[in-house]
N, C-alpha and C positions, 0 to 999 in steps of 0.2 A: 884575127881581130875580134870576132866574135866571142872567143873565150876569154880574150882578155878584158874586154866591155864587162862581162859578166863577172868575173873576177874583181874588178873595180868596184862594182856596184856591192857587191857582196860586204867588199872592206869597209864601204860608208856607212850602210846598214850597222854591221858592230862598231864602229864607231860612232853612229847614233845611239843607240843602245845602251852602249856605257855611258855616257853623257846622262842620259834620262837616270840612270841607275844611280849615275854618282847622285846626279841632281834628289834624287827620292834618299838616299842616306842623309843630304843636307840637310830638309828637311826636317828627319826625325832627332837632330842633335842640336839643331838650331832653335829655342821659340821667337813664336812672332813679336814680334819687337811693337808694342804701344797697343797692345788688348787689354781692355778694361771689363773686371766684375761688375754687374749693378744688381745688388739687394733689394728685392722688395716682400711685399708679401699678398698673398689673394683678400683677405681683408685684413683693413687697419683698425678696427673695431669688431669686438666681438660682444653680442647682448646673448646671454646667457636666460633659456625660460627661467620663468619664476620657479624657485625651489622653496620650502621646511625644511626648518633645522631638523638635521639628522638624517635628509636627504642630498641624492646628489643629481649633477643635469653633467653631459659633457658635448664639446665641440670639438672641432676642428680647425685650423686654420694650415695653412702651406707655406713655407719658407722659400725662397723664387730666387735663383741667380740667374739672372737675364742675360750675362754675358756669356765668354765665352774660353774662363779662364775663372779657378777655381777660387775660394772668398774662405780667408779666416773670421771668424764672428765671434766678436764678446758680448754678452746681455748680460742685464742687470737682474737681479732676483724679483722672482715671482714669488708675490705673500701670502699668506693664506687671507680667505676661505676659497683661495684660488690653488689651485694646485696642477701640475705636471703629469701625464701621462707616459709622456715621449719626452727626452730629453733634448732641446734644443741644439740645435745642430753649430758645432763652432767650427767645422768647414764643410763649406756649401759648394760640393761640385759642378757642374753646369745642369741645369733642369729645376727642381726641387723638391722638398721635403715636408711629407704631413706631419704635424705637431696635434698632436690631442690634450686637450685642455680640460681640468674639470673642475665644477663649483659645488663646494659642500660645506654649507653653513652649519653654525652651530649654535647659531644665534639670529633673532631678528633684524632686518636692518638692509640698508642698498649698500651697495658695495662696489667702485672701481680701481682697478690699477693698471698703471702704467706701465709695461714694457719695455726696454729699449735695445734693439739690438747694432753695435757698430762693427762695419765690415772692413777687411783690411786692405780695401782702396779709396777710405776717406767714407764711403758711404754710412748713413743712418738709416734705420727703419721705429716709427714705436706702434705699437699695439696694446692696443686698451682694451680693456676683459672689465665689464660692465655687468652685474646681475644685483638679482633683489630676492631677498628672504622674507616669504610672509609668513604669517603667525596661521599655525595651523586654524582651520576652523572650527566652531563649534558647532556640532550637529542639532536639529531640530531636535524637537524631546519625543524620545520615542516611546511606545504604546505599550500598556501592561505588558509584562511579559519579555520585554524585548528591550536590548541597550543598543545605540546606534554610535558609533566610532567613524571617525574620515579614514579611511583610506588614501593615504598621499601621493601613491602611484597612481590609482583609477582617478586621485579628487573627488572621489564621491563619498557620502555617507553610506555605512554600511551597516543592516540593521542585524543583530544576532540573539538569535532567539534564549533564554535566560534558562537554565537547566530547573528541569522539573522538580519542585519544593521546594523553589525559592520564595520565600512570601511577598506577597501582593498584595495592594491595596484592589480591591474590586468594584468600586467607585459605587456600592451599592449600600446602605447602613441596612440591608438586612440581610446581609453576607457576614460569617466571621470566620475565624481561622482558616484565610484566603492561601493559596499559593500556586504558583505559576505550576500547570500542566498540559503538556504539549502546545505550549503558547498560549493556552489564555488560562486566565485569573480564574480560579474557582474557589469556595467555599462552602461551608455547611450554612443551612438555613438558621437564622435566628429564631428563637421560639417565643411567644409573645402571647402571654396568656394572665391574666388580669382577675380566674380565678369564679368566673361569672359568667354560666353557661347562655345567659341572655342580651349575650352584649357579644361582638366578632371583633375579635381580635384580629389587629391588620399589622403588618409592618412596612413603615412609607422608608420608596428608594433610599430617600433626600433625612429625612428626620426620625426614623426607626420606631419602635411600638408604637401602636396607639390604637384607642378603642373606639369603633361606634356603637351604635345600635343597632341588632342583629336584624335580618327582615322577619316580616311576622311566619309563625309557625303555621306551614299547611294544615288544614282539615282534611277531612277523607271524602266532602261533599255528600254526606249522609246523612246530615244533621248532626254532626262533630265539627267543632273548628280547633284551629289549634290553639293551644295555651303554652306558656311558658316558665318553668321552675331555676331560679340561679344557680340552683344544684343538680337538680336533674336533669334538664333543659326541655325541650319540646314535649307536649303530650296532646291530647284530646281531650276534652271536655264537651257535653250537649249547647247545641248552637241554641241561642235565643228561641223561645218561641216566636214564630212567625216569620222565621227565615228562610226565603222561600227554597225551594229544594228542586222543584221538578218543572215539568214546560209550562202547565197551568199558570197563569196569571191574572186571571180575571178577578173582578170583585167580588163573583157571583159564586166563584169556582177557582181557586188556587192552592197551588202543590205549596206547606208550608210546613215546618217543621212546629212537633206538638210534642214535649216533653221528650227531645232525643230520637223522637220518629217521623220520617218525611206523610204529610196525610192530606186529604184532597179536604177545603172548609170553604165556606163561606165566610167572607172576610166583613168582619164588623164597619162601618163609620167611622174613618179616621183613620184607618189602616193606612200605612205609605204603601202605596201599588207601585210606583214610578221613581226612580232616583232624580236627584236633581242635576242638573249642568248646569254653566257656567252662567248661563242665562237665564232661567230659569228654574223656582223654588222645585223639591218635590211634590208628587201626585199623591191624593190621598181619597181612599174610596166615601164615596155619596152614595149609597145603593151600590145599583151594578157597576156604577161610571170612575172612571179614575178622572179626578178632577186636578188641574194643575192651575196654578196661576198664570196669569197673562207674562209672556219673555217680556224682560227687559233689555234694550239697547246697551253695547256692553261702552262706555265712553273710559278713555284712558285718563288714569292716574298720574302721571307723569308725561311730559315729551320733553326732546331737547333738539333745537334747532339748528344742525350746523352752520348752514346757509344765512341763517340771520345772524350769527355769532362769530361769521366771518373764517369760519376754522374749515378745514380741510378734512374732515372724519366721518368715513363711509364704514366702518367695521364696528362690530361690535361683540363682545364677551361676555359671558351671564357664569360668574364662580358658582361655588357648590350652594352657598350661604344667599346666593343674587345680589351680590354684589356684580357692578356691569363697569366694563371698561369701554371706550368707545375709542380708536384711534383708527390713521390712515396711511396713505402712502407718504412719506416723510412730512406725517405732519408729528407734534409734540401729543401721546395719547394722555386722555383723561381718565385716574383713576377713581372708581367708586364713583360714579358721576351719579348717581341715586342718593347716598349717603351723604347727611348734613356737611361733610367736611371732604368734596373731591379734591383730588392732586392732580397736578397738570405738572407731568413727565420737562422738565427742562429740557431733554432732549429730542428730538426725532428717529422715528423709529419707521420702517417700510411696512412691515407687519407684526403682530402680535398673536401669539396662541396663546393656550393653558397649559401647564405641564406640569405635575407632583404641587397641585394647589397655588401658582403662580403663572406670574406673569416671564412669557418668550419670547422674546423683541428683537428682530432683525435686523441687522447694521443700527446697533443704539450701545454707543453714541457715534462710531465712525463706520466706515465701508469693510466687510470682510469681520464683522462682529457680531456675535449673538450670545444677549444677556440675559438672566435669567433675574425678574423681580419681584421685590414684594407684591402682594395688590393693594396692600390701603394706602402701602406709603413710597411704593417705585424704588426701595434702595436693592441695588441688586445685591444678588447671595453667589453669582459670581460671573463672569465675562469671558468668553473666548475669540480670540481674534486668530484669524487662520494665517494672516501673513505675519503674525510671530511665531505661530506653533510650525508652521513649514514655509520655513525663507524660500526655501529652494522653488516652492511652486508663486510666491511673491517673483520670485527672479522672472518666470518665464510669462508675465503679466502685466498690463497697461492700468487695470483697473482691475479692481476685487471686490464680489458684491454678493450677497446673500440673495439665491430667487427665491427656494422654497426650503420648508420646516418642516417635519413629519414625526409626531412619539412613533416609536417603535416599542415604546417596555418602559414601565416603572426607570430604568436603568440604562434605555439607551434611546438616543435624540439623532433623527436622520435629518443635517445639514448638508443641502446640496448646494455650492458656492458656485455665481459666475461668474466668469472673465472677459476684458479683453485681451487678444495676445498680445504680448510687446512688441512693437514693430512693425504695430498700425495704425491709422488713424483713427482720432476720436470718432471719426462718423461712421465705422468699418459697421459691417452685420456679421463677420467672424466671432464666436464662441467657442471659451473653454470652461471645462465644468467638473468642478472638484467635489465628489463625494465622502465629507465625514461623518462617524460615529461618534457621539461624546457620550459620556455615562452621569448620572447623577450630579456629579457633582463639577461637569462641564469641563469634564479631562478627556482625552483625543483616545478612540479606542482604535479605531482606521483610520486612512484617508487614501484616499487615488482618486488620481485622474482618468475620464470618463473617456474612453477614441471609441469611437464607432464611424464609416464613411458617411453616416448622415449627420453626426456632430459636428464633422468636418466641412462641411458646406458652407460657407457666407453667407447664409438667407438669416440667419438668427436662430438658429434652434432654440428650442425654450421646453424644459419640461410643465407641461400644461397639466398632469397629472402625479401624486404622492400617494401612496398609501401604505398603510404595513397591517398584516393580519397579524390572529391574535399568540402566535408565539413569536413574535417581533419581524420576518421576514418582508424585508419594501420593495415597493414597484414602483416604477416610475413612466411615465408616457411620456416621450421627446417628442415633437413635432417642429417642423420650420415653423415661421409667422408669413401672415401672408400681408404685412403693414409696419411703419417703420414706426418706433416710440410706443410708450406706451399710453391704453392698455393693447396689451396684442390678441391677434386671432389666427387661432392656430391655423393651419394649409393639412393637407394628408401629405404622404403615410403616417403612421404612428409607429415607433419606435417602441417597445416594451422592453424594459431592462426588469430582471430581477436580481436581488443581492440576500444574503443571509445577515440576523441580525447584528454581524459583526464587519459588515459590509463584504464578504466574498460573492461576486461574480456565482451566481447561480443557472440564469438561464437568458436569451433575448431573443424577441421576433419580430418580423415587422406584419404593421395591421394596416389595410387602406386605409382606414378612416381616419377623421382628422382628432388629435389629442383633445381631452378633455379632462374632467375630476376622473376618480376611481375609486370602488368601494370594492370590499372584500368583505366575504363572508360563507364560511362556510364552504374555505376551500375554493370556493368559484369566486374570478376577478371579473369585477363587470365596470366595464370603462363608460363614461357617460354618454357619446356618439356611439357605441356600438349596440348590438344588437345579437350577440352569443357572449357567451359565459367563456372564461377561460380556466382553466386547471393552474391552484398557485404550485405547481409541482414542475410542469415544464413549457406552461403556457397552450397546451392543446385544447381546443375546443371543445366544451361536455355538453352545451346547448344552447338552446337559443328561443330569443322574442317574437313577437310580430311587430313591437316597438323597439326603439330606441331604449337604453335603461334610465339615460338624464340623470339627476337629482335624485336617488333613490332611497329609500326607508326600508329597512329587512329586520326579520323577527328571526328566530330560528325555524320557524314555518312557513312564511312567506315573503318574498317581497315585492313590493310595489315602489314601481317607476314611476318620474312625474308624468304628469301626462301628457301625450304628444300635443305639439302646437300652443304650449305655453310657453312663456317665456319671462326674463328677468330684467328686460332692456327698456328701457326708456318708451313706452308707446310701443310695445313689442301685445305679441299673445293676440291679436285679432282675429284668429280664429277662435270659432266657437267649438267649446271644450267641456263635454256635459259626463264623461265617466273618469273615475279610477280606477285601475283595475288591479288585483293582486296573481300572483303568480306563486305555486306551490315551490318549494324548495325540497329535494335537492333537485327534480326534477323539470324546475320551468312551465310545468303544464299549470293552465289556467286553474287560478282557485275559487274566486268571487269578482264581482263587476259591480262597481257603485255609480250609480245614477242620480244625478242632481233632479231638481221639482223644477218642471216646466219650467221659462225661462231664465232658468241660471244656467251659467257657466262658470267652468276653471279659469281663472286668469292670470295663473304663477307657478313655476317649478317647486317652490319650495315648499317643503313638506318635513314633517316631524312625527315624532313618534313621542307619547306621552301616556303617563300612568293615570289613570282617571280612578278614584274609589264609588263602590257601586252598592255597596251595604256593609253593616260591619259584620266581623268574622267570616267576609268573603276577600277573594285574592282581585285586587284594582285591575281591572279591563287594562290593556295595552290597546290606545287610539293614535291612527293615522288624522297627523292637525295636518290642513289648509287654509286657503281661501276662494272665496268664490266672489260673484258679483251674480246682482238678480233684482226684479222691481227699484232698480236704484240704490241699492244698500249694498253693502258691502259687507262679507258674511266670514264668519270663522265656522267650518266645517270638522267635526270630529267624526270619525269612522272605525269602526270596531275591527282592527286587524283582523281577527280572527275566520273572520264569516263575512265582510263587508255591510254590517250593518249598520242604518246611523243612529251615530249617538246622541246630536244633540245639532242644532245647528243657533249662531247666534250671531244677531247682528253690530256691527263695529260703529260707532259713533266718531267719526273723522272726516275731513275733505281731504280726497288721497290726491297726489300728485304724480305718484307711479303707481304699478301694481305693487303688493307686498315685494321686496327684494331679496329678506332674510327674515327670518325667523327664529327666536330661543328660547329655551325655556329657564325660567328661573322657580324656585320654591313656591307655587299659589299663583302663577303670574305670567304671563305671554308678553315676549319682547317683540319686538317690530322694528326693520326699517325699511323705510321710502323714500322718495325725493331724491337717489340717485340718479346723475345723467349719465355715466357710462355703462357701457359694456359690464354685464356681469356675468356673462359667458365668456369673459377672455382672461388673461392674467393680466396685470393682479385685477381681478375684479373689481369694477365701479373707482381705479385710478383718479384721484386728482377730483373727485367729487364731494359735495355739499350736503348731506341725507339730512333726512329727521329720524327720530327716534322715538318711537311709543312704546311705554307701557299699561297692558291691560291685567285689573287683579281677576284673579281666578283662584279663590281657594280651593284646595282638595289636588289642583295639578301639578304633575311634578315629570323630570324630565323622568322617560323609561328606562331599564334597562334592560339595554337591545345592544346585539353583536355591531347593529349600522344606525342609529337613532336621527340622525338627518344629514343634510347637506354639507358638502365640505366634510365627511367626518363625522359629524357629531356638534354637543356642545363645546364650544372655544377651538373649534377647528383642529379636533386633533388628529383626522386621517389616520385613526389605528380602529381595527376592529374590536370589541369590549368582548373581554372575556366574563361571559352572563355567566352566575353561578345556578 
């Protein structure tokens, strides 16, 4: 029984078996009766990036049979500028199918097409292929030397440097047969010679030859002064009798040249012992006594009142000729405002310098502009606006604004532009800051953007300092502000950037102190809050003050700081300030100490430097001009660079309202202004204020020429050191 149980069981077994077996061949020869394909696809739109004609973009999309049972598929053609990579599937097994799509214009223009694909169980699908063709762009105009082409794959401009002896314009009219070497513009000097050994021949950036008059020919101080031949040019000739020659000076007793020999006389009645100044005739002997006329009160010739004429102009310009400009912080400047027939600028301007005998006006007439114009009649000679010349750096910007101006050279103008970034609010304190070069003739020689992590901060960086020494190299001092609007005031550290005159990235350090102007001279940078000299090489420290440098005036032998504890501010300078002091160059050690007469004092930074004549056939004193206050009068102080002696002191006829705030010089003539209420220690100096304006005549004066000759620069602010010959 037992075997046959088992036997039994055995047999059920194969014949379950076969059952399942049959049942599994069923299967494979049967299909399933009512399975449906469904077509779809991963997307039904396809947007293709932007392409240029001549390039291409490509995509993908996936072909999808969702069922479970394979799909015949007809579609309809694909047009161009659409094109095919992978051939569309017209039978879609279960799963699906990548299709690669590409778009390749030849033409500008958007462009869609329609798809359709029908599957063979009724099913549709369409798919739309969507792109846009733009017009390649045109690059910024790029810098001597250099052509800039797009690139369509990066999208960017791409600049490429133009093969050496290509010719160039050198944006200099005393450059000629220019041609592009190793990137930049060169040429041979133009020659400029008029044929006439007593007259210098110059040749200007902007206007090419031209001639002045040459300066007087040295003597040998022996009782020879110089003379001058149109053909032979400089010589020697016997100086006047009675010129004096040696230390003697007295009436009784003075060293004075007698027939070509210096000799110790007795000087007759009526002999000049004394030069004259500004205020005062010359001294002529009585006996032993050099006798002078009683000083006159020096009262001005001219004023002009901004504050009662309702105008906005706290700056002012003194040309070669004294002609004076007066303008302010977007106010409309006035030109020639001395001269019978001034012009009033239609437009607004933020600041104005001097440059190549004209007028340089920032953002005039719009933001991101600087124009270069006449002086008697404002038409400008030509305009650069930077968010034309580089879109690309407009693109990355809110607002575009010109802060500061600096000559660098006959032939190159340092324009440092700020920004807000895009993508901020109007009220933001984020800055950006665009360095360019222009040449003569107000064409772009560089430009870049400025990064440094303290440019990068929110607070407002603001370059508070500009300068370039005398073969064109600029500096610039960044500082945060420590105030919102303007005018601003700087906060520490100070940033020092240097660049080379074609803008290259040279050196930068950081300095505690807080940014201010900047003078160079002489190889050493002396920023106005510090108090050591820098090397313009790589910014290392060669020495140092016991002051502040401020305001400073430098000869090639000395310079002098304004003096501590003055000031330029509204009610400012309350301390009492009775020396000046000079300081030897290259060395910083003390050279002379000038001391005011019992009660006077200093009561202003501003200081200048001027050529005073002191006899004929002698070479005119270089004087350090100020001001002072004392017994109630208000005084113009002249001091002998040289030795600190004085030259003359004289008193101003005015009711002041401020201290002195600027100072200029014009041919024979001391400019003046006062009455500003801001800040003129912050940028922009004396913002949004009201001044007056004096002029004092002074024949015989004229500005000097000095590597640093005053404040700001110089006359017409031009923050470049003067190459003295």
């Amino acid at each position: 029984m037992a075997r046959a149980t088992r036997a039994g069981g055995v047999g059920r077994a194969v014949i379950l078996l076969a059952v399942v077996l049959g049942a599994g061949l069923a299967c494979r020869e049967k299909p399933l009766v009512g399975a449906v394909g469904r077509l779809r696809l991963s997307q039904e739109r396809v947007e293709f990036p932007a392409a240029y004609p001549g390039t291409m973009r490509e995509a993908e999309v996936r072909v999808v049979n969702g069922g479970r049972a394979p799909l015949d598929v007809t579609w309809t053609e694909v047009t161009t500028p659409f094109l095919l990579m992978d051939v569309l599937p017209v039978r879609v097994e279960t799963g699906e199918v990548p299709v690669r799509l590409r778009f390749s214009p030849s033409a500008v223009g958007t462009y869609e097409v329609t798809v359709t694909g029908t599957a063979s169980d009724g099913g549709r699908v369409d798919l739309v292929l969507v792109a846009e063709a733009k017009p390649i762009p045109d690059c910024f105009t790029p810098v001597t030397c250099t052509t800039a082409t797009f690139d369509v794959n990066t999208e960017q401009c791409v600049e490429t440097v133009l093969p050496d002896g290509t010719a160039c314009d050198p944006g200099n009219a005393c450059l000629t047969d220019a041609t592009c070497q190793a990137g930049r513009c060169k040429g041979s000097e133009r020659v400029c010679d008029d044929g006439n050994a007593c007259t210098t021949d110059v040749c200007h950036a902007l206007d090419g030859c031209q001639t002045v008059p040459a300066p007087p020919c040295p003597g040998d101080g022996k009782c020879r002064v110089g003379t001058c031949d149109p053909v032979k040019g400089c010589g020697l000739a016997p100086a006047p009798d009675g010129t004096f020659c040696g230390s003697a000076r007295g009436c009784d007793a003075a060293d004075v040249c007698v027939e070509g020999r210096c000799a110790r006389r007795d000087l007759p009645d009526g002999f000049v012992c004394a030069n004259a100044s500004p205020c005062q005739g010359e001294g002529r002997c009585n006996g032993p006594v050099c006798e002078r006329p009683e000083a006159i009160q020096l009262a001005a010739d001219w004023s002009y009142d901004a504050r009662a004429e309702g105008q906005g102009l706290h700056d002012m310009l003194v040309g070669p000729e004294g002609d004076v400009t007066l303008s302010g912080f977007y106010a409309a400047p006035v030109l020639d405002v001395t001269g019978k027939s001034p012009v009033r600028s239609s437009d607004s301007a933020r600041r104005c310098m001097l440059w190549n005998d004209r007028l340089l006006c920032m953002d005039l007439p719009q933001d991101g502009t600087v124009s270069l114009l006449e002086r008697s009649t404002g038409a400008p000679r030509w305009t650069f606006t930077l968010a034309q010349a580089r879109p690309d750096f407009a693109q990355k910007t809110l607002t575009l604004f010109l802060a500061r101006l600096a000559v660098m050279a006959p032939d190159r103008l340092a324009a440092l532009f700020e920004a807000y970034p895009a993508g901020q609010p109007r009220d933001t304190l984020c800055r950006m800051y665009f360095l360019v070069v222009l040449d003569a003739f107000g064409r772009m020689v560089s430009a870049q953007e400025l990064t440094d992590p303290l440019l990068a901060e929110c607070n407002h960086p603001h370059p508070f300092g500009l300068a370039s020494d005398v073969v064109g190299d600029l500096y610039v001092a960044f500082s945060k502000t420590t105030n919102v609007g303007a005018p601003l005031q700087a906060g520490a550290p100070t940033l020092m950037m240097a660049f080379s005159s074609d803008g290259v990235p040279r050196w930068k350090k950081l300095e505690s102190f807080r940014a201010g102007e900047l003078a160079v001279v002489n190889g050493l940078l002396m920023p106005e809050r510090g108090t050591q000299a820098l090397s313009t090489v790589d910014g290392a420290p060669l020495g140092s003050l016991p002051q502040e440098f401020g305001r400073l005036v430098a000869t090639r032998e000395v310079v002098v700081p304004s003096a501590p504890g003055t000031s330029l501010n509204p009610g400012g300078g309350a301390a009492t300030v009775t020396e000046l002091k000079g300081y030897g160059l290259p060395a910083l050690g003390p050279a002379w100490t000038y001391t005011l007469k019992s009660g006077q004092s200093l009561g202003t930074k501003e200081l200048r430097l001027a050529s005073w004549p002191v006899g004929e056939g002698l070479p005119p004193d270089t004087l350090v001009l100020t001001t002072a206050t004392g017994n109630n009068q208000r005084l113009l102080v002249g001091v002998n660079a040289k030795d600190g002696s004085e030259a003359f002191q004289c008193s101003l006829a005015y009711t002041p309202r401020t201290v002195p705030q600027l100072l200029e010089l014009a041919p024979g003539a001391l400019m003046m202004m006062e009455g500003a209420s801001t800040c003129g220690e912050c940028d922009p100096p004396f913002a949004y204020s009201q001044a007056r304006f004096l002029r004092f005549s002074m024949p015989g004066l004229l500005p000097a020429n000095e590597p640093w000759p005053g404040t700001f620069g110089g006359p017409g602010h031009g923050h470049h050191e003067n190459r003295v010959r």
